[in-house]
C-alpha positions in Angstrom: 78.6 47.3 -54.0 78.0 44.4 -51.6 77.9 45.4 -48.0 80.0 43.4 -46.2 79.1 44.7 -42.6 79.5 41.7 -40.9 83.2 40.4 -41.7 86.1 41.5 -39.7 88.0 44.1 -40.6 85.3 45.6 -43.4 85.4 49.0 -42.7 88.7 50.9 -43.7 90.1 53.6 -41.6 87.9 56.9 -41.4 86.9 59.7 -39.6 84.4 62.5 -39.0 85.3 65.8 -37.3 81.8 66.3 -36.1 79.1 64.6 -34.0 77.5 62.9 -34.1 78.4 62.3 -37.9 77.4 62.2 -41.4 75.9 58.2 -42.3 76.3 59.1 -46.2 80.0 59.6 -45.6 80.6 56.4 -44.0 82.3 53.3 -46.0 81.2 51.0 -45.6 77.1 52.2 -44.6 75.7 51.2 -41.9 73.0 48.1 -43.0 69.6 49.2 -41.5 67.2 47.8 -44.1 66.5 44.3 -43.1 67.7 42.7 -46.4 70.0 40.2 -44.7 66.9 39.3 -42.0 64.4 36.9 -43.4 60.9 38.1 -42.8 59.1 34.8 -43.5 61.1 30.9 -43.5 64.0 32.6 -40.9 65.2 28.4 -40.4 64.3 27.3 -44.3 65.6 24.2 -44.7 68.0 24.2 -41.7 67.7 20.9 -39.4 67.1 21.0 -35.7 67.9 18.6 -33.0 65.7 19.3 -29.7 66.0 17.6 -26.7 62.9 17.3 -24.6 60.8 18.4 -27.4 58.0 15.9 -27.2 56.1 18.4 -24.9 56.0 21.8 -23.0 58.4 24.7 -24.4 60.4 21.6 -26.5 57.4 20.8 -28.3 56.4 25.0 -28.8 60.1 25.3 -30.1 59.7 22.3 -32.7 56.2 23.7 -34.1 57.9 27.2 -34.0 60.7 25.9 -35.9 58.7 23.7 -38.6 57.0 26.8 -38.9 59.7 28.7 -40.0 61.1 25.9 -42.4 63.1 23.8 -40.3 63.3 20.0 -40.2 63.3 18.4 -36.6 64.6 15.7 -34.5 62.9 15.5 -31.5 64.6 13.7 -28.9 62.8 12.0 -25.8 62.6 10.2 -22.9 59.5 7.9 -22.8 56.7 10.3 -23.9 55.6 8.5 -26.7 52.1 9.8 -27.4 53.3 13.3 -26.7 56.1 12.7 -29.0 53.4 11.2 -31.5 51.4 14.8 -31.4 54.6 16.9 -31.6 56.3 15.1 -34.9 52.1 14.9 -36.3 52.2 18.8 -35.0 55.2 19.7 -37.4 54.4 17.4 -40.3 51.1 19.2 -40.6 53.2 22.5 -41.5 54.8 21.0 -44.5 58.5 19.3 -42.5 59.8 16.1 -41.6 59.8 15.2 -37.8 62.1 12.1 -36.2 61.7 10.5 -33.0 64.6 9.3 -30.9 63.4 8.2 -27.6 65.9 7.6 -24.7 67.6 8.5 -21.9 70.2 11.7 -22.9 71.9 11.4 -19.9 74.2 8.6 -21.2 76.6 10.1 -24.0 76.2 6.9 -26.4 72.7 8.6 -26.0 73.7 11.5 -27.5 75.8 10.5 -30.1 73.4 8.3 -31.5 70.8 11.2 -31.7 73.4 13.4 -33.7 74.2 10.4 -36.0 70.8 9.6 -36.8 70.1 13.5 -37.5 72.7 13.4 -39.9 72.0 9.8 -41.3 68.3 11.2 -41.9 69.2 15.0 -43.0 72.4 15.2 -44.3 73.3 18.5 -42.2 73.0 19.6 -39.3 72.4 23.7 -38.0 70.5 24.3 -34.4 70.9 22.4 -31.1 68.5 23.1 -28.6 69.6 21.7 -25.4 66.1 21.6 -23.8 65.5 18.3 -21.4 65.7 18.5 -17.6 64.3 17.5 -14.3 63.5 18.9 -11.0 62.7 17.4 -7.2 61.8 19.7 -4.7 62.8 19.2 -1.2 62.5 21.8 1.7 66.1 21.3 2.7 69.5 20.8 1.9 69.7 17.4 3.7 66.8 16.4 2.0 68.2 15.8 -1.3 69.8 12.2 -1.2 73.5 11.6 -3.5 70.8 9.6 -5.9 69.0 12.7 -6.8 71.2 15.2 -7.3 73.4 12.4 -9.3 70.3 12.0 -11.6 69.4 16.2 -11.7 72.8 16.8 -12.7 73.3 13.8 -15.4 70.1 14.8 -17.0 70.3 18.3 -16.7 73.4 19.6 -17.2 75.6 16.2 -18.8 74.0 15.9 -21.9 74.5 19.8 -23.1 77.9 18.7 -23.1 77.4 15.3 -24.6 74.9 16.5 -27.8 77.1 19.9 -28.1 80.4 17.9 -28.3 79.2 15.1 -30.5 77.3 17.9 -32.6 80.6 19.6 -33.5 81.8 17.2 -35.6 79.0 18.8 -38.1 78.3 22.5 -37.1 79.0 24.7 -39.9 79.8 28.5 -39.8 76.3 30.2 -39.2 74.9 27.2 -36.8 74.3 27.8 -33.3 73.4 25.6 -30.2 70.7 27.3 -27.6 70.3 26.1 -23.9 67.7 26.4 -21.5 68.3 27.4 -18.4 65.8 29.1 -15.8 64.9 32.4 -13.8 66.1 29.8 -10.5 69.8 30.0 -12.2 69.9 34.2 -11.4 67.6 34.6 -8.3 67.7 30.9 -7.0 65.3 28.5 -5.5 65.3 27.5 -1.9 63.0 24.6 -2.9 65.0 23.6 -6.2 68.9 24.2 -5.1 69.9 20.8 -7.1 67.8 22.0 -9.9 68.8 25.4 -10.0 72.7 25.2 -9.7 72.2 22.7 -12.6 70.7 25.9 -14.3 73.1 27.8 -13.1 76.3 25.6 -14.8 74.2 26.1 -17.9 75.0 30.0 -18.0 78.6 29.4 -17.6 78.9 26.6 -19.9 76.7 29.1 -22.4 79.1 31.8 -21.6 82.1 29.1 -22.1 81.5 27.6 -25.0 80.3 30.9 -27.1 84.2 32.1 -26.8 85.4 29.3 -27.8 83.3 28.7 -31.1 83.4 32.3 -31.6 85.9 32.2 -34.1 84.6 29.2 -35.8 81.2 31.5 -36.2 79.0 28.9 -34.3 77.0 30.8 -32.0 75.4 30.2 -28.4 73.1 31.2 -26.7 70.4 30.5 -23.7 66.7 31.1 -22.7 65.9 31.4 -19.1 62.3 30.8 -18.7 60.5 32.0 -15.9 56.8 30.5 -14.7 56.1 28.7 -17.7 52.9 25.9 -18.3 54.1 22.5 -18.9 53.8 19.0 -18.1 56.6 19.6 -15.7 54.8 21.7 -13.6 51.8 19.4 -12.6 54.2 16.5 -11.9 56.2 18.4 -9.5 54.0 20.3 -7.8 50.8 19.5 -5.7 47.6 20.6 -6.4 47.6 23.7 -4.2 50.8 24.9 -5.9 49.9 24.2 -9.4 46.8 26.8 -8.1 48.9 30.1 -8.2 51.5 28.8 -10.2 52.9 32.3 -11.7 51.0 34.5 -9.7 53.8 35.5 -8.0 55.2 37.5 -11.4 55.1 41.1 -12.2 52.0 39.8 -15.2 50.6 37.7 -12.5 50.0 34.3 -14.7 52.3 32.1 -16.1 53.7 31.8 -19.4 52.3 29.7 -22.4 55.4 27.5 -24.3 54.3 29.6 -27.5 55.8 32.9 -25.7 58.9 31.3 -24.5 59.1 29.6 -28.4 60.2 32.6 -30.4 63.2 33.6 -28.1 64.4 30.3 -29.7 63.6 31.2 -33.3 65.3 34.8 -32.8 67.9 33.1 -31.3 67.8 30.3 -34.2 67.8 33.0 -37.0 70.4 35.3 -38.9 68.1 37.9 -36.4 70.2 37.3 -33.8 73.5 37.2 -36.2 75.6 39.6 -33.4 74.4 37.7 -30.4 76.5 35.3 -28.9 77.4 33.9 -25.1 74.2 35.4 -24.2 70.7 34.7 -22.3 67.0 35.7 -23.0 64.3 36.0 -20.2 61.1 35.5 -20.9 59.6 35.2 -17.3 56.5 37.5 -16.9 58.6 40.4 -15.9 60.8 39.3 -13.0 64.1 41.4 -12.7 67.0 39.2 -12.3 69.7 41.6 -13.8 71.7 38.9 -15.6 
């Protein structure tokens, strides 16, 4: 008989007079064997949009994806050899990879991307909300109306721009993944414009999983900690870039390809009862979120 553990309602009224109970008298069993998990192709033939993925943990994410059987739309501001590598990087493992360069933090932006998706896939399953900047400044009056227009415009606006326009195509069993940040739960005295934009990403993670909850679109986020990309070196001065991640319980930062499979579990019918939540790979820091 078909298990059907995962619908509401499946299991009809029981009980067990002892503890902790008897599994072979349960209707209906418990599912503990994996069959419903792929082991290998977890994203087969399931189409990704992922902002920022010409580089850093975007680019890890579309590779990890491809990998697993996924076509990709890699959307991008101006990085167009990185871009190059990335779409040359998943076509090598057998999927189609499509360019969209431009600037995510005006809707039309947006919309265009998920059009084009659709124009060039038919469907549409993952949104990875990925793209963002960050300016550090020593103090609060240091960070001008300009900049913290522009952090919050590309940070936070488009997740709401792709996310809304990306609805029109969601089916049951899609799911939409932001990145946030470790600076989001402990802060960032040098990144506050950065990391309340991080921060409004939990909530509108949070948000938006109960409201898609009952349409059985799921959403989730990734808070990175320390992790090795191009953003790093062209925010940071030399000295910094030095010790970057030696402050971490592992002492070293983390490589995109650690950070990439949160997305994939996230991505996958492996993370089919996890919704409105956040992952945190970040070399061991405690943040209790």
């Amino acid at each position: 008989m078909e298990n059907n553990f995962k619908q509401k309602g499946a299991q009809p009224p029981q009980h067990q007079s002892v503890q902790p109970g008897i599994e072979a008298d349960m209707t209906p069993r418990p599912a503990y064997d994996g069959e419903t998990m792929n082991v290998v192709n977890k994203l087969e033939n399931k189409v990704a949009i992922i902002t920022g993925g010409d580089s850093g943990i975007g680019r890890a994410v579309a590779v990890a994806f491809a990998r697993e059987g996924a076509d990709i739309v890699v959307s991008y501001l101006n990085e167009h050899e990185d871009a190059k590598e990335t779409k040359w990087q998943v076509e090598q493992l057998g999927r189609k990879c499509v360019l969209i360069a431009g600037d995510i933090s005006e809707e039309q932006q947006c919309i265009d991307i998920v059009e084009d998706a659709v124009r060039n896939f038919n469907r549409l399953d993952i949104v990875v909300n990925n793209a963002a900047v960050q300016y550090p400044k020593d103090n609060l009056e240091d960070i001008s109306a300009e900049q913290l227009e522009k952090t919050f415009k590309t940070n936070i606006f488009p997740h709401f721009y792709l996310s809304k326009a990306a609805l029109k195509y969601l089916q049951k069993g899609s799911c939409i993944i932001n990145t946030t940040s470790v600076t989001a739960y402990r802060g960032s005295k040098h990144l506050i414009d950065y990391a309340s934009t991080k921060g409004a990403i939990v909530g509108f993670t949070r948000s938006l999983s109960t409201a898609l909850a009952e349409k059985g679109i799921r959403v989730n986020g990734v808070a990175p900690g320390p992790i090795w990309t191009p953003l790093i070196p062209a925010t940071f001065p030399g000295e910094h870039v030095a010790t970057f991640g030696n402050n971490v319980p592992l002492k070293r930062p983390g490589q995109p390809e650690e950070v990439a499979t949160c997305y994939v579990f996230l991505a996958s019918e492996d993370s089919s009862y996890i919704t409105g939540q956040v992952l945190h790979p970040n070399g061991g820091e405690i943040i209790n979120g």
